[in-house]
Residue frames relative to the residue before (quaternion, step in Angstrom):
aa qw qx qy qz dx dy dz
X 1.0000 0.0000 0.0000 0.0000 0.00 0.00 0.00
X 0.2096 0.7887 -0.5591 0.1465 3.48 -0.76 1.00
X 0.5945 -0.6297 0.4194 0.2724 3.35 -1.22 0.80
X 0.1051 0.8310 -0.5199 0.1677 3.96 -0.15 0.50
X 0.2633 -0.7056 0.6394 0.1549 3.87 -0.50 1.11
X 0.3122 -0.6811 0.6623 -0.0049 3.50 -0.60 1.28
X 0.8399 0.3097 -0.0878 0.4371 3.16 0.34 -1.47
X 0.1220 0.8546 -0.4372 0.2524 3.62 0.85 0.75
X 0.7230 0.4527 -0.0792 0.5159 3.47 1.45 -0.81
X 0.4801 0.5926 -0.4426 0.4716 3.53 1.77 -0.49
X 0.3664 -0.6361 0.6062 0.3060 3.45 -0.96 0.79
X 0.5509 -0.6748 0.4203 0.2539 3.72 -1.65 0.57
X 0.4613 -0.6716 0.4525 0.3625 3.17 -0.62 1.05
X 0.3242 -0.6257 0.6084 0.3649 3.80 -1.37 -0.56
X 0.2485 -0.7922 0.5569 -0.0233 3.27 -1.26 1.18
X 0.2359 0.7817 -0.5270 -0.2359 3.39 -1.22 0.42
X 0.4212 -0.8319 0.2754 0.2339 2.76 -0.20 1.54
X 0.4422 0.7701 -0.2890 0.3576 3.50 1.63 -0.67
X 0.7441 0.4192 -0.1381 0.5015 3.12 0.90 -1.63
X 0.6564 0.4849 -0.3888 0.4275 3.55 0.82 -0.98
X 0.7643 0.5101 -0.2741 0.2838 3.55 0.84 -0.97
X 0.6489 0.4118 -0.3502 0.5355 3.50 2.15 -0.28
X 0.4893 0.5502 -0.5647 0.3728 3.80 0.99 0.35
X 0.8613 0.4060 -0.1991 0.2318 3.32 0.45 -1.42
X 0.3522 -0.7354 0.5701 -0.1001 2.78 -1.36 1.78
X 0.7294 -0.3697 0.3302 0.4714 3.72 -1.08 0.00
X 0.6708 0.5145 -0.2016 0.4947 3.11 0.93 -1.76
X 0.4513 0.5218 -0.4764 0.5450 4.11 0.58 -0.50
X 0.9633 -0.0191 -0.1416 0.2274 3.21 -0.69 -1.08
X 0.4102 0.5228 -0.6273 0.4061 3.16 0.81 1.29
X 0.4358 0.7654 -0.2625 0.3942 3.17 1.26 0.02
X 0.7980 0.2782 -0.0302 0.5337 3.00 0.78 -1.73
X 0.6289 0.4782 -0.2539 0.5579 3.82 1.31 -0.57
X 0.4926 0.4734 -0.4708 0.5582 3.74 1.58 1.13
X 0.2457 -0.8232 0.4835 0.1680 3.97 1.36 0.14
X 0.5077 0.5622 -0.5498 0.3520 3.42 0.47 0.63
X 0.9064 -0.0328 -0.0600 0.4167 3.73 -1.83 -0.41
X 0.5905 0.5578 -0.3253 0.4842 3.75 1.09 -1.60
X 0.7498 0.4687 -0.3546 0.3039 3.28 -0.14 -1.57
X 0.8045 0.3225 -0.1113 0.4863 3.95 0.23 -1.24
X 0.8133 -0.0964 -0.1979 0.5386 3.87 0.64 -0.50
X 0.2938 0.6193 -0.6921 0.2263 4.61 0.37 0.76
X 0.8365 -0.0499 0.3497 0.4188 2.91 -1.58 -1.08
X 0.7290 -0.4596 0.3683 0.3490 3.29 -1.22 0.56
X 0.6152 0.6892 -0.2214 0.3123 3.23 0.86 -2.16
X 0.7448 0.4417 -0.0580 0.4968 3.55 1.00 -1.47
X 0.8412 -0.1718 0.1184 0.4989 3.46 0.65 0.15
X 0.7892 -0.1243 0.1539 0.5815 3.86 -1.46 -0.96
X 0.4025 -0.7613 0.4855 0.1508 3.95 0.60 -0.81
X 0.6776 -0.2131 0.1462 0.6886 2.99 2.44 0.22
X 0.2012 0.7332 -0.6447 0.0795 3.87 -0.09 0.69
X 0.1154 0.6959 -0.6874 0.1729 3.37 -0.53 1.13
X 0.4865 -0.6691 0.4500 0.3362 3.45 -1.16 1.19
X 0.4606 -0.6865 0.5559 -0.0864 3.23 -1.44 1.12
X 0.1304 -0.7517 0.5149 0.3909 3.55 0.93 -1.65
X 0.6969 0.5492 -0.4209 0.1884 3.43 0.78 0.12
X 0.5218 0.5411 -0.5452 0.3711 3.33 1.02 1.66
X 0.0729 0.7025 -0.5916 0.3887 3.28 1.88 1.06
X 0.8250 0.2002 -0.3540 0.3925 3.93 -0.87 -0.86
X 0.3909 0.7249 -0.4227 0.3781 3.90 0.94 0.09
X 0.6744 0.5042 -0.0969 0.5306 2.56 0.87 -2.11
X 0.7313 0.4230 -0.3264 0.4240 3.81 0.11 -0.50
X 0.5266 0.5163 -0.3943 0.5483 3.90 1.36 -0.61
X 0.6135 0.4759 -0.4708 0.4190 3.44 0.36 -1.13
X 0.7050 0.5794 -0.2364 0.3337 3.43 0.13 -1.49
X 0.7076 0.4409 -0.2247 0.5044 3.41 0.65 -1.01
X 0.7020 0.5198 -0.2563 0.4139 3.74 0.95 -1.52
X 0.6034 0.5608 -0.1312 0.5515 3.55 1.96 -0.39
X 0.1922 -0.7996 0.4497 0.3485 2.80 0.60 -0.76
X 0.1466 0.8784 -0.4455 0.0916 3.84 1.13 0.39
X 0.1436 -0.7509 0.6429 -0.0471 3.47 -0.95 0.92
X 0.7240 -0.4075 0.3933 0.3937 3.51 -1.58 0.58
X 0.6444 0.3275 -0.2712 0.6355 4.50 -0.81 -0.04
X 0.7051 0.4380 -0.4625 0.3116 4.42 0.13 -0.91
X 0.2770 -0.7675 0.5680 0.1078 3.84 -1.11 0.61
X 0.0172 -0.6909 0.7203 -0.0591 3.85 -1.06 1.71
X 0.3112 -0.6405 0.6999 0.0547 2.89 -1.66 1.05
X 0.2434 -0.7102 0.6426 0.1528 3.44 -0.68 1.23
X 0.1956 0.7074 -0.6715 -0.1021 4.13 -0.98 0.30
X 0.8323 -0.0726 -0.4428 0.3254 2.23 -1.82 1.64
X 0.0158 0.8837 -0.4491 0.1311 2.81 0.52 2.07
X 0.4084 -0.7109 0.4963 0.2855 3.70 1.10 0.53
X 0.8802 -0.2780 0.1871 0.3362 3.07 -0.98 -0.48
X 0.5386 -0.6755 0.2181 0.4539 3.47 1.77 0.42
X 0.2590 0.7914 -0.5419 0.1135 3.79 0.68 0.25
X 0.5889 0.4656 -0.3606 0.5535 3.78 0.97 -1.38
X 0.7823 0.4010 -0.4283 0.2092 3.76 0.42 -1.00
X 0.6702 0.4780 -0.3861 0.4162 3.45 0.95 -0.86
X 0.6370 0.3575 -0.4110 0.5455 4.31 0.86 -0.25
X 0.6619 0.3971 -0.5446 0.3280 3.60 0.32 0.63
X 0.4643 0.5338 -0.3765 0.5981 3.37 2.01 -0.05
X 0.6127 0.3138 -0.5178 0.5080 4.01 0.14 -0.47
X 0.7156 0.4667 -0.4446 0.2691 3.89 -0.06 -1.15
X 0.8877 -0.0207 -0.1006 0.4487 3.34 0.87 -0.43
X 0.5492 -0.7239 0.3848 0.1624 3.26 0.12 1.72
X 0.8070 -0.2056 -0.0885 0.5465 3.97 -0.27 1.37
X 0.0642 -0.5386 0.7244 -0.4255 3.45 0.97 2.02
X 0.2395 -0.7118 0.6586 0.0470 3.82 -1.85 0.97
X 0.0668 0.8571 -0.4852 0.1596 3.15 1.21 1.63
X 0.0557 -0.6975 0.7138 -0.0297 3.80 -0.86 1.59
X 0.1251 -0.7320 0.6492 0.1646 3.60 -1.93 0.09
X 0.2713 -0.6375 0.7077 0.1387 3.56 -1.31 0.10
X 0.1814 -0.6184 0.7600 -0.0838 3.29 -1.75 1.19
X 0.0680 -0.6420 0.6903 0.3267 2.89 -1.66 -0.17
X 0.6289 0.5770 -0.3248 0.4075 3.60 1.25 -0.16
X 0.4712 -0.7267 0.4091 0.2872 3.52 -0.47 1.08
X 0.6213 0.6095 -0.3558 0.3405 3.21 1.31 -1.67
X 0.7467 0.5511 -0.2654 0.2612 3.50 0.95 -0.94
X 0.5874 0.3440 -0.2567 0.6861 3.34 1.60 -0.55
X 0.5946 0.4835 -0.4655 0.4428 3.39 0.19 0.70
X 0.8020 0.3426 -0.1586 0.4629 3.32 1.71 -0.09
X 0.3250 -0.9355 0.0394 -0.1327 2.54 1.79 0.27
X 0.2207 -0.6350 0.6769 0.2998 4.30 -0.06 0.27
X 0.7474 -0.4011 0.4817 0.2203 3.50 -1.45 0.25
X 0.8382 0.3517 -0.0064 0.4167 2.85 0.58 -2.12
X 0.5526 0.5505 -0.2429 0.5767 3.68 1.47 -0.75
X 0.2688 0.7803 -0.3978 0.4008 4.19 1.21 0.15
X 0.7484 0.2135 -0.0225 0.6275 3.96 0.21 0.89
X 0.7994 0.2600 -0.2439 0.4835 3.63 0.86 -0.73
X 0.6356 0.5778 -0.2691 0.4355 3.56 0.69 0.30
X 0.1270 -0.8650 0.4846 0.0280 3.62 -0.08 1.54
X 0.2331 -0.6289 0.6450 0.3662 3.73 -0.70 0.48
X 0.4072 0.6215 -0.6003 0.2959 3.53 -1.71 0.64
X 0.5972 -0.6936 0.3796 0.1348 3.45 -1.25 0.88
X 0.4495 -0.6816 0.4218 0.3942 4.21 -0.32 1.00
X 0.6575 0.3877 -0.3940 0.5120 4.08 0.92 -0.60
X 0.7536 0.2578 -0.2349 0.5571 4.02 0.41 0.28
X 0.1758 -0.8885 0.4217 -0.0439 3.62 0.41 1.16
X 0.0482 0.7258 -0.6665 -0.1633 4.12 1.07 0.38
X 0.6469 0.3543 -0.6455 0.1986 3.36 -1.14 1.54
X 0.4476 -0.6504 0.4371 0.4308 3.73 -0.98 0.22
X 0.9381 -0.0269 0.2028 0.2794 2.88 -1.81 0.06
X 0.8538 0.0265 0.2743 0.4417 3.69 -0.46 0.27
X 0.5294 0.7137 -0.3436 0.3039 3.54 1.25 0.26
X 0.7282 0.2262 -0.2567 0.5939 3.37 1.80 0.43
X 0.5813 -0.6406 0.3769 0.3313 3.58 -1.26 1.11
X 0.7022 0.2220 0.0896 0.6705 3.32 1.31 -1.30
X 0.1570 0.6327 -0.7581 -0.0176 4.00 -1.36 0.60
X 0.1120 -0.5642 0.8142 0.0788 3.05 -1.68 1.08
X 0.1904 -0.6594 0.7271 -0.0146 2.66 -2.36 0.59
X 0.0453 0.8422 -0.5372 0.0013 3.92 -0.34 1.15
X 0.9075 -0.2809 0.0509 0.3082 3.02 -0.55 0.94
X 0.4228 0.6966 -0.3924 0.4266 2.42 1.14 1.80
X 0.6475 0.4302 -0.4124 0.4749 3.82 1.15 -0.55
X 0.3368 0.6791 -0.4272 0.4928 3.92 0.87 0.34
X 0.5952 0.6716 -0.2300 0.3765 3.69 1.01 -0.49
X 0.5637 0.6708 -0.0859 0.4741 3.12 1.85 -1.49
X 0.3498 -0.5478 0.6544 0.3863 3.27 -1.23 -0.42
X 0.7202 -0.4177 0.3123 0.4576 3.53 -1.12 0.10
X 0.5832 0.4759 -0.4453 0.4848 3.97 0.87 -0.43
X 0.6936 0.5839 -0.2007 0.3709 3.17 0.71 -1.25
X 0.7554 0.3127 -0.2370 0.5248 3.69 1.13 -0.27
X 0.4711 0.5962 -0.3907 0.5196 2.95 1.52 0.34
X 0.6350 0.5943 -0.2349 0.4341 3.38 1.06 -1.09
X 0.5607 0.5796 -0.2072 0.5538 3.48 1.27 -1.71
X 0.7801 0.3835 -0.3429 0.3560 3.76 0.19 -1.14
X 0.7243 0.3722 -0.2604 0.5187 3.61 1.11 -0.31
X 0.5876 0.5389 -0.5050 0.3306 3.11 0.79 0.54
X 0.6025 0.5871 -0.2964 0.4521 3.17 1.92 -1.02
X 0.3817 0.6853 -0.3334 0.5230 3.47 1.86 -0.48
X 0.8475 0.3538 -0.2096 0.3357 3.35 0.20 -0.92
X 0.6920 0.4946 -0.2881 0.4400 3.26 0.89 -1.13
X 0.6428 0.4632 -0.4001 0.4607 4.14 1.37 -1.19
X 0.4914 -0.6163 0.5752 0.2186 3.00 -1.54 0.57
X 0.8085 0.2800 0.0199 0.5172 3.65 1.25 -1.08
X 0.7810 -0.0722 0.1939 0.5893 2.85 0.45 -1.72
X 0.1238 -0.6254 0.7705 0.0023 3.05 -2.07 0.55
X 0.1641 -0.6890 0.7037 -0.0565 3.00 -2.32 0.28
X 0.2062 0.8357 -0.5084 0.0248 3.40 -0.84 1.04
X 0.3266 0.8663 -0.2725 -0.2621 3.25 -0.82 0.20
X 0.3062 -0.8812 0.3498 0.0855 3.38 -0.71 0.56
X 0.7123 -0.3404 0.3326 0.5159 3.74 -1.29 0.70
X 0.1115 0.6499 -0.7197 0.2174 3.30 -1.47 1.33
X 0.0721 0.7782 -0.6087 -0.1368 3.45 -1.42 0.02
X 0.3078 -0.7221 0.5283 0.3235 4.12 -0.29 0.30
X 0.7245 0.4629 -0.2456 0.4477 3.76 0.57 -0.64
X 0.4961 -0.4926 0.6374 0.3239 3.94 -1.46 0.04
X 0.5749 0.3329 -0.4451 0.6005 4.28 0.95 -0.45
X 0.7198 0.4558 -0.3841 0.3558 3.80 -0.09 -0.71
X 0.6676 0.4653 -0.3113 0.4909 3.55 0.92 -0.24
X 0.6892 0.5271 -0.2590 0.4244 2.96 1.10 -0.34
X 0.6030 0.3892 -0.3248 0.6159 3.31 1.71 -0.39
X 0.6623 0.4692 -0.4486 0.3742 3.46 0.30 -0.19
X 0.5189 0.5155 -0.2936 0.6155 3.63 1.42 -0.08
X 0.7087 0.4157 -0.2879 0.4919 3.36 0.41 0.14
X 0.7750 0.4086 -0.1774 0.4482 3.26 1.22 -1.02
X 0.7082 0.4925 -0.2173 0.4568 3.46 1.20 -1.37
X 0.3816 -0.7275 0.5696 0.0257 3.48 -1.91 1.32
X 0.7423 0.4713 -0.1132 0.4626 3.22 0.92 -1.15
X 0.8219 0.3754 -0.2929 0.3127 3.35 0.27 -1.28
X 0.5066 -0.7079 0.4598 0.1757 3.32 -1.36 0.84
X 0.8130 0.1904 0.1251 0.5358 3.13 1.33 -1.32
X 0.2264 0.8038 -0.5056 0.2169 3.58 -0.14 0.93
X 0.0271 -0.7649 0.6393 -0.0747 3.96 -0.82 0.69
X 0.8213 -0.2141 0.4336 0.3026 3.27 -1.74 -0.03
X 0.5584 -0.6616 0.4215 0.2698 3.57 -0.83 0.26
X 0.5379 0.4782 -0.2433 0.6502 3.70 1.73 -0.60
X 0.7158 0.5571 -0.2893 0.3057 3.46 1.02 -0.45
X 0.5465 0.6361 -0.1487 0.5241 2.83 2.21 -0.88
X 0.7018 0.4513 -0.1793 0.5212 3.42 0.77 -1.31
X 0.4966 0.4770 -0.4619 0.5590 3.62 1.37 -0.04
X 0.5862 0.5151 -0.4052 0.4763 3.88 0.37 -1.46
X 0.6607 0.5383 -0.3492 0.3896 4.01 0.42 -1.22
X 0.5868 0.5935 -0.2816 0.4735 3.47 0.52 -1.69
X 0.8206 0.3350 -0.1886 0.4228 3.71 -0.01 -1.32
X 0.6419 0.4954 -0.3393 0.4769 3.81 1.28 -0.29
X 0.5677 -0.6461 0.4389 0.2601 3.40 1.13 -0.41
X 0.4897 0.6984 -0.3309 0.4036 3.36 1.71 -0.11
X 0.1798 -0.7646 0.6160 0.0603 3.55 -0.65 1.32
X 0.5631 0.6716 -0.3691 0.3092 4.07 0.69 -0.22
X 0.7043 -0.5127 0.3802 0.3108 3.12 -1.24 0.71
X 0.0521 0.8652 -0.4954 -0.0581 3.57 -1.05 0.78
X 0.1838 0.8165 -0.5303 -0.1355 3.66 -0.93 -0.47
X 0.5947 -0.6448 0.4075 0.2539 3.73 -1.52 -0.13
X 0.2146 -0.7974 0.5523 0.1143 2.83 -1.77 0.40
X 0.2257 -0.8953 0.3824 -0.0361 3.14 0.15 1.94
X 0.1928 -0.7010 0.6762 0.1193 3.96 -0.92 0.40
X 0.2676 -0.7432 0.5536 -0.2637 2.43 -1.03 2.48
């Protein structure tokens, strides 16, 4: 288990945290913590404000690969693959890579990449519908943060269970009393979120052995 920015290459989004923190209301994020049309393409207020593939989780996709070692015949499970971007650029980066995702949001696999059609299951990261070992590699981006603390406990041992080798997750963190404070100001979805020692405790007690790292509001 080791810490490792995967995402190092994801360009940064723009935030305002100002605005996000005087829209949101109760009603927002029950809104947005229903992942459907609001959350990924409404208004800003409610979520991404539009998530339309881009390509710019192509050089991701190639870290993953490489930091894995992943080869053509090897099988990753993306959960809480939205709308499949990471899967279909871990299929261009590496040409017969056995790149699957998981959702729980219908709207999102209903919307789908083209190319990611067939490889995208609807179903929840704490209740995994696969056996045992049924993936060389699972990542997980910012998505077992969603839960409550049982609930990411659950999620982490499921990704436990299902990788054969490796894994990856990451999730809402902050190291500072200002960073926590923006991410409280900024964040809709997540349910559960702590310190970085707090996490790697939450890990320890799930049994997760996989790589991990954060996602911090700056």
């Amino acid at each position: 288990m080791a810490e490792v920015d995967l995402l190092r290459a994801l360009p940064k989004s723009r935030r305002n945290i100002t605005q996000r923190g005087e829209a949101k209301t109760p009603e927002t994020i029950a809104l947005s913590r229903e992942y459907g049309e609001l959350y990924f393409d409404g208004p800003r207020e409610y979520g991404y404000g539009g998530y339309r593939y881009d390509g710019r989780w192509r050089p991701v996709a190639k870290d993953i690969i490489a930091h894995f070692g992943l080869a053509a015949g090897a099988r990753i499970l993306d959960v809480g693959c939205a709308k499949g971007f990471l899967v279909k650029d871990l299929m261009l980066a590496e040409p017969g890579l056995q790149a699957f995702g998981l959702d729980i949001s219908r709207y999102a696999l209903m919307h789908c990449e083209p190319e990611v059609v067939g490889r995208l299951h609807l179903g929840s990261a704490d209740a995994l519908p696969f056996p045992d070992k049924s993936f060389d590699c699972v990542v997980s981006i910012n998505t077992i943060h969603n839960f409550d603390r049982a609930g990411a406990l659950r999620a982490l041992r499921e990704i436990e269970r299902v990788s054969r080798q490796s894994s990856f997750v990451q999730v809402d963190s902050y190291r500072t009393p200002e960073q926590k404070s923006l991410f409280e100001s900024w964040v809709l979805t997540a349910k559960f979120h702590d310190y970085p020692q707090g996490w790697i405790e939450v890990f320890a007690e799930a049994g997760y052995t996989g790589d991990y790292h954060w996602t911090i509001v700056e």
